[in-house]
N, C-alpha and C positions, 0 to 999 in steps of 0.2 A: 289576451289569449296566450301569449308565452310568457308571462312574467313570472309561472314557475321553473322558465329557464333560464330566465337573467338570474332569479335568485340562487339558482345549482351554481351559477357561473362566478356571480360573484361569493358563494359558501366556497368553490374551490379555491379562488384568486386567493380568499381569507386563509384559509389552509396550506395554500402551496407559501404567500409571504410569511404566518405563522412558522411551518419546517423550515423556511432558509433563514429567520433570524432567531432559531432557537440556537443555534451552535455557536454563532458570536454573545449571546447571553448565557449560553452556559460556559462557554471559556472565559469571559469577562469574570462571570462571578466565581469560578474558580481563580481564575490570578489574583482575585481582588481576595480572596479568603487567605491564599497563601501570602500575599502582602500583609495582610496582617495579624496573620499568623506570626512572618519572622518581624512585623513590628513592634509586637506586644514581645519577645525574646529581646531584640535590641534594649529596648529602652528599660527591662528592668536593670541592665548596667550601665543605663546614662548618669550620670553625676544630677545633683537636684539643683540650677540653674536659676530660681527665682529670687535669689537673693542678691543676684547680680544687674539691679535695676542701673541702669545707663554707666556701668562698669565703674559704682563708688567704692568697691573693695577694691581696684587697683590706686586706688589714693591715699591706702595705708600702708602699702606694701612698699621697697625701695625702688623697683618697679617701676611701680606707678608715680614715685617721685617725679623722675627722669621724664617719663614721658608726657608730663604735666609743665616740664622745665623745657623741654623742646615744643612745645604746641603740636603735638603728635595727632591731637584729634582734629585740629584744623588742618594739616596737613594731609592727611585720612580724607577728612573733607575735598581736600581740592583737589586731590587725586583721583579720586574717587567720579567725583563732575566731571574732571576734565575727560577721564575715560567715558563716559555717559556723553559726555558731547564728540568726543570723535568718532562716537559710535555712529550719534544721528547724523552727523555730517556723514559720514559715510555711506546711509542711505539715501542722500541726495542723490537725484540719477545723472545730473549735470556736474556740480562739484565734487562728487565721492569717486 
């Protein structure tokens, strides 16, 4: 008998949640155009980076001598972890 006024009730429910998530999706999609808007400016002056697979141009460089002669990439390494682990320790809610 009223089920043409559940449905008015829920066409408005749809309409009033429709207007209030229009202005976070139109401000979403505006930030998101001007992000890459300045992304496609940035990276036409990024240097071209693909030739630098697991950093074997600094092994010809004097450079990359040195840092080959000091084990700089295992030290990289463990620094690296060790930071990564006092992180998660830190999260501990007992030991941190």
């Amino acid at each position: 008998m009223f089920q043409w006024l559940a449905d008015l009730l829920v066409k408005i429910v749809e309409w009033v949640l429709d207007l209030v998530l229009y202005i976070p999706r139109l401000v979403w999609s505006i930030a998101a155009d001007i992000i890459l808007f300045f992304w496609g400016k940035i990276s036409s002056y990024m240097p071209d980076l693909s030739g630098l697979s697991n950093l074997n141009v600094l092994k010809s460089t004097g450079v990359g001598y040195y840092l080959c002669l000091m084990d700089f990439w295992i030290g990289l390494a463990i620094i690296t972890s060790a930071y990564i682990v006092r992180f998660l320790i830190r999260r501990i809610p007992v030991v941190g």
